[in-house]
C-alpha positions as CSV (number, residue, x, y, z in Angstrom):
1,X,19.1,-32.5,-13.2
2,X,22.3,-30.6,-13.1
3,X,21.5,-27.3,-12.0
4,X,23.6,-23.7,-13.2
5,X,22.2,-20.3,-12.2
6,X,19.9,-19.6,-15.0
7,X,19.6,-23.1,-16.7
8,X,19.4,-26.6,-16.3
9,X,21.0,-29.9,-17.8
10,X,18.3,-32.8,-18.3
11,X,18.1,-35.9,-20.1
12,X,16.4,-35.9,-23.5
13,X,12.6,-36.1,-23.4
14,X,10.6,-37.2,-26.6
15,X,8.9,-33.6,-27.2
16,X,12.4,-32.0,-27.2
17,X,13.3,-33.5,-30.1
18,X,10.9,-31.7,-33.3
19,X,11.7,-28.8,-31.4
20,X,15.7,-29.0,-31.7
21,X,15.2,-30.5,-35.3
22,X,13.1,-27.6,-36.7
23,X,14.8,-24.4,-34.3
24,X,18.6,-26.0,-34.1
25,X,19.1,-28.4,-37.2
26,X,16.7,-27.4,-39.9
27,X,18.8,-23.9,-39.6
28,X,21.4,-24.3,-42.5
29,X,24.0,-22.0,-41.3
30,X,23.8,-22.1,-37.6
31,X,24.1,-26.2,-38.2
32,X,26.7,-25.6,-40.7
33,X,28.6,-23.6,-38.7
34,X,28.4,-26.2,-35.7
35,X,28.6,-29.0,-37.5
36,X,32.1,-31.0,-38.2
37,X,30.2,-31.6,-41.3
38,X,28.1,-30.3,-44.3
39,X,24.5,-29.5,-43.5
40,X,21.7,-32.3,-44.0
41,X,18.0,-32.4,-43.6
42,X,17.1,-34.8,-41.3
43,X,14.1,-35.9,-41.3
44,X,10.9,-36.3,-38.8
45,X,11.3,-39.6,-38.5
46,X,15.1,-40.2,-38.1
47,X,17.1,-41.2,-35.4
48,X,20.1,-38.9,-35.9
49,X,22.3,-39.5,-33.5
50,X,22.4,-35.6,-32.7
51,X,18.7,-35.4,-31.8
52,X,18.3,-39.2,-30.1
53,X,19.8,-39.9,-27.7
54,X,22.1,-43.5,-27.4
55,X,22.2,-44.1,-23.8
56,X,24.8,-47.0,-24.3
57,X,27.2,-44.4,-25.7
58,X,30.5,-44.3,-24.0
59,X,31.8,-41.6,-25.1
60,X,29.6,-38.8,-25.3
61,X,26.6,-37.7,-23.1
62,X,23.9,-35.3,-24.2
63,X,21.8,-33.0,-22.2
64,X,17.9,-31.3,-23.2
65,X,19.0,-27.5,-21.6
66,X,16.2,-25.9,-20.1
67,X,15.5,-22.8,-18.4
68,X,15.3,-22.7,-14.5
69,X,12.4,-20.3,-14.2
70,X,9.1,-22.0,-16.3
71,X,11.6,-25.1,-17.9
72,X,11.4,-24.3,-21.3
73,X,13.7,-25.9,-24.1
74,X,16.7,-23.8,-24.9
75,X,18.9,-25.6,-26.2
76,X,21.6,-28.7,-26.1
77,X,24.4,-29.8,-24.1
78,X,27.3,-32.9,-25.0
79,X,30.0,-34.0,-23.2
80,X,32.0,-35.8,-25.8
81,X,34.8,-37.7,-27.4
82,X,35.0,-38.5,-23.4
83,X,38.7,-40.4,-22.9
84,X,38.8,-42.2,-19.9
85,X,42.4,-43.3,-19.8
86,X,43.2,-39.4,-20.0
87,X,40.2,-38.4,-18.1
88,X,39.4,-35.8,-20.9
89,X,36.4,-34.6,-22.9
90,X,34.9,-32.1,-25.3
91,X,32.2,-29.6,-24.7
92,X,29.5,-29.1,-27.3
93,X,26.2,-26.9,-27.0
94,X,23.7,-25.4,-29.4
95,X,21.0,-22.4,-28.6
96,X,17.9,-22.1,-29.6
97,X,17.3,-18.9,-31.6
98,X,15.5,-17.4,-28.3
99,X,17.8,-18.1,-25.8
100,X,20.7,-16.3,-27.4
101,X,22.3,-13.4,-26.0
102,X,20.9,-13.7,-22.4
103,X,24.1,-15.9,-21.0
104,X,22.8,-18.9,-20.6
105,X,25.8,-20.2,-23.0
106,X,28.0,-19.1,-19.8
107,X,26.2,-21.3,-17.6
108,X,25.7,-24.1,-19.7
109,X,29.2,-24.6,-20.0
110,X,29.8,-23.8,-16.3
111,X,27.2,-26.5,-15.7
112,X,29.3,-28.8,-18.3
113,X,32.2,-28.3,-16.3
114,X,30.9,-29.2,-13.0
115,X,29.6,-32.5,-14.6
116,X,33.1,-33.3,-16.2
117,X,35.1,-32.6,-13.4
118,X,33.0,-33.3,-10.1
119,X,31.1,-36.2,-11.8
120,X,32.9,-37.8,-13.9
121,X,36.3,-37.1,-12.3
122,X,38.1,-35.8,-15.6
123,X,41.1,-33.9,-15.4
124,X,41.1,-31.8,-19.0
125,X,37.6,-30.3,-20.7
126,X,38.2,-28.9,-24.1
127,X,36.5,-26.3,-26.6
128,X,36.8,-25.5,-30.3
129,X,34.9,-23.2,-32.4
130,X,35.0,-21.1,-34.6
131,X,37.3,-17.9,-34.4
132,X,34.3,-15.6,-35.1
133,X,31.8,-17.5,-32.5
134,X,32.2,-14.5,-30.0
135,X,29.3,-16.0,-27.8
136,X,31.6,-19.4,-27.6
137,X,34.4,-17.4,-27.0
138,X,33.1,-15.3,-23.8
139,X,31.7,-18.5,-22.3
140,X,34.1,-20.6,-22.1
141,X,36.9,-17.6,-21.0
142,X,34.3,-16.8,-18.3
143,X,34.5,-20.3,-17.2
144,X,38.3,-20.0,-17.5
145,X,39.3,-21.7,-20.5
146,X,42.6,-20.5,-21.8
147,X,43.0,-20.2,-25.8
148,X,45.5,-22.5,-26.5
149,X,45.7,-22.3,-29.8
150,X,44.8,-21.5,-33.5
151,X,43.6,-24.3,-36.1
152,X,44.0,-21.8,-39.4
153,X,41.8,-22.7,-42.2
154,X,40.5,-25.9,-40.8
155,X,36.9,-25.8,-40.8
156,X,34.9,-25.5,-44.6
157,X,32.0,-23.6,-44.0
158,X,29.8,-22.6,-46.6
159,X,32.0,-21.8,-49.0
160,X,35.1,-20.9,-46.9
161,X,38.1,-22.1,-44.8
162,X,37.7,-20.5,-41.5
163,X,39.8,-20.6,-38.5
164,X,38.9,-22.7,-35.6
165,X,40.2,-21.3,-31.5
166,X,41.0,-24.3,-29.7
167,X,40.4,-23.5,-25.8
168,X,41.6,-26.0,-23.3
169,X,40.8,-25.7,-18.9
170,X,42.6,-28.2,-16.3
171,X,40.7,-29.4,-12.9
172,X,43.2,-27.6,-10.9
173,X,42.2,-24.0,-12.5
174,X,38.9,-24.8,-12.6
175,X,36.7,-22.1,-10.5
176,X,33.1,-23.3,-10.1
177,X,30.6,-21.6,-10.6
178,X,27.7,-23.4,-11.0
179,X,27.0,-26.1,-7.9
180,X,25.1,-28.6,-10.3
């Protein structure tokens, strides 16, 4: 388990899985506003790639977050679109309802960077979301991503364009925080 202050990064366990689909996925504008895509149901039975886990997958690894103190589910963690030839990834994560607003968004990422740059050796990690997803924003700039840019109007969200921040953090700026 990769370890942060507050929370920890651990493979996907069976009994995670109803739990993200009802608190994470089953909410139609937290999904839709995480989502590249429109909201679907999934249903109990499905293998959604989100929720199951492919271990053969190259280019993305997902994390169960849990909480340090009593291991309860918070949340999820991805490492993905993972480029080996550029030694470069993307950094997902979703909140449970519960676990919002007491910074474990902070340390998951912090814990997401230790795993991209001390175990897998990448050089680049990068964020987008969306340009109202304060939460998002404070993490990662805690963690010190730089904004590097503005996507305007490229992400349809229930009803409207909204403009995406894309955040972007090198090895060598890297601070760590989080000792995994």
């Amino acid at each position: 388990m990769l370890k942060g202050s507050k929370i920890g990064l651990r493979a996907r366990h069976e009994d995670d899985i109803p739990i993200l689909r009802t608190e994470l996925y089953d909410d139609v504008v937290n999904s839709a506003r995480a989502e590249a895509g429109p909201w679907r149901p999934i249903s109990p039975d499905s293998k959604d790639p989100r929720l199951v886990v492919d271990d053969t997958a190259q280019g993305s690894v997902q994390f169960s977050v849990v909480e340090l103190e009593g291991g309860a589910l918070v949340g999820t963690a991805t490492l993905w679109g993972i480029d080996d030839h550029h030694r470069s990834a993307h950094i997902g994560l979703g909140l449970l309802p519960v676990a919002r607003g007491k910074g474990y968004g902070t340390d998951v990422v912090a814990a997401l960077c230790y795993y991209g740059f001390v175990v897998r050796g990448l050089q680049r990690l990068q964020i987008e979301t969306l340009a109202d997803n304060h939460a998002m924003l404070r993490s990662a700039e805690r963690n010190g991503f730089i904004r590097e840019g503005v996507l305007r109007s490229s992400a349809w969200v229930l009803g409207e364009f909204l403009d995406e921040v894309l955040l972007g953090l090198l090895v060598q700026d890297w601070k760590p925080t989080s000792q995994g």
